[in-house]
C-alpha positions in Angstrom: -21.3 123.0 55.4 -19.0 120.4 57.0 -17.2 119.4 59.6 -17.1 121.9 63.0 -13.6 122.2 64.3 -12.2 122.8 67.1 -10.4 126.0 67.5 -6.9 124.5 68.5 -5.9 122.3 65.9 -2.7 120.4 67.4 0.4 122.1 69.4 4.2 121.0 69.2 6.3 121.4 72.4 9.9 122.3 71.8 12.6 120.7 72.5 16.6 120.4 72.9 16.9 116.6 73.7 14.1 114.1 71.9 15.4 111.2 74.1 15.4 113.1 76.9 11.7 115.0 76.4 10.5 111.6 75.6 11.5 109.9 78.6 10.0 113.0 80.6 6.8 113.1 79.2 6.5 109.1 79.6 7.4 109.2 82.6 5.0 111.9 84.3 1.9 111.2 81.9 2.4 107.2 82.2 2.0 107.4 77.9 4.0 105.7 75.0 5.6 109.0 73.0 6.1 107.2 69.3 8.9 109.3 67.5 8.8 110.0 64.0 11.4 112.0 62.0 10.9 113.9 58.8 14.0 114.9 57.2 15.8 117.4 60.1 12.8 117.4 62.3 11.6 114.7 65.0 8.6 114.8 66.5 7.6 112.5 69.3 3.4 112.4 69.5 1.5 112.2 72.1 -1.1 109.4 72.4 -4.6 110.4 71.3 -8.0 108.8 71.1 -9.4 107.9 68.0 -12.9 108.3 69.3 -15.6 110.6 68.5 -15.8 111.3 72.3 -12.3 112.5 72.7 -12.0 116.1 73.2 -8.7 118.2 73.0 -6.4 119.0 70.9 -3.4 116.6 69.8 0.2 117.3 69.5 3.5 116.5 69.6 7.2 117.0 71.0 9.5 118.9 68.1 13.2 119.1 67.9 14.6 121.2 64.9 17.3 123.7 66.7 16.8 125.9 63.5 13.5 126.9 64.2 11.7 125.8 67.5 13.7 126.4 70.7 12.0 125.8 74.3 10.6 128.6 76.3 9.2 129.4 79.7 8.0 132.7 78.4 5.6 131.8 75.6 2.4 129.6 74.9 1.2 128.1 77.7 -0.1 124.4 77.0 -2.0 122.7 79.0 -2.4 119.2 79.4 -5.1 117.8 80.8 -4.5 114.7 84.2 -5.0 111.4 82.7 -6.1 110.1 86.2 -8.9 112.9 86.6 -6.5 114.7 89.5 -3.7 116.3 88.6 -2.1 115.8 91.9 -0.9 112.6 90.2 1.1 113.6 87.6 2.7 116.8 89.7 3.6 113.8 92.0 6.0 112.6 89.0 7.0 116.5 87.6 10.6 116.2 89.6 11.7 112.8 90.1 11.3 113.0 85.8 13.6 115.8 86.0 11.4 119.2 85.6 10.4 121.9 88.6 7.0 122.5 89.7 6.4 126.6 89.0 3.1 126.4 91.1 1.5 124.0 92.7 -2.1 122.6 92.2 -4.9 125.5 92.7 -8.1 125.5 92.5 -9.1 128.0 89.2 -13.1 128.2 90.4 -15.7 124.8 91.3 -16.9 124.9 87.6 -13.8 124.9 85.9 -11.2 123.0 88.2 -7.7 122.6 89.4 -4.3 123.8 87.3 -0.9 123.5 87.8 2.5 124.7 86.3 5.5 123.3 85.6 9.1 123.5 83.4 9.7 120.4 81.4 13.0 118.9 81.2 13.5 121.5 78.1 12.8 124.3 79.9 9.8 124.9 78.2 6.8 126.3 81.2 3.5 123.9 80.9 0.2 123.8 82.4 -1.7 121.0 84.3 -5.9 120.3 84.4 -8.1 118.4 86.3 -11.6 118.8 87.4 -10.6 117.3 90.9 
């Protein structure tokens, strides 16, 4: 029958300020954002492995003031701690310029440890870790 997919293709975080989102992002996830534009959109993707192993979804910044604007009220996206503890990357949320909304908690022993946080869009995101 084909390939089984995931049931979250990709995700697009909004934003005001590509530069700014960019450097953000970089900065708390220690990642390389490559920016692409297509006519009036930019988006700025987020590294992904190519491997089969890889789990997760893939996405990408987006900045088109006519139709995505940021949101603390919406989707919630979670991204999961490149380190294995999210305590790392919450350790980088302010200094990049965004707020931790709630600091890391454990969700049960099976399923880890989350966090929240605004971006420097104003957009409310999610942290995961298993530790």
């Amino acid at each position: 029958m084909g390939m089984e997919l995931q049931t979250v293709g990709w995700f697009e975080v909004p934003v005001l300020d590509m530069t700014r989102a960019v450097k953000f992002y970089n900065a708390v996830f220690k990642i390389d954002i490559k920016v692409e534009q297509f006519g009036p959109t930019a988006m700025g993707w987020f590294p992904f492995p190519q491997s089969q192993n890889a789990s997760g979804a893939s996405g990408s910044l987006i900045h088109n003031p006519d139709h995505y604007k940021p949101s603390d009220q919406g989707a919630l996206v979670y991204f999961n701690s490149r380190s294995g503890n999210l305590s790392d990357e919450l350790g980088r949320i302010e200094d990049a310029g965004g707020v931790v909304l709630k600091s890391k908690t454990q969700i049960s022993e099976e399923h880890g440890y989350m966090a929240l946080f605004k971006d420097s869009e104003g957009n409310r995101v999610a942290l995961h870790s298993p530790k």
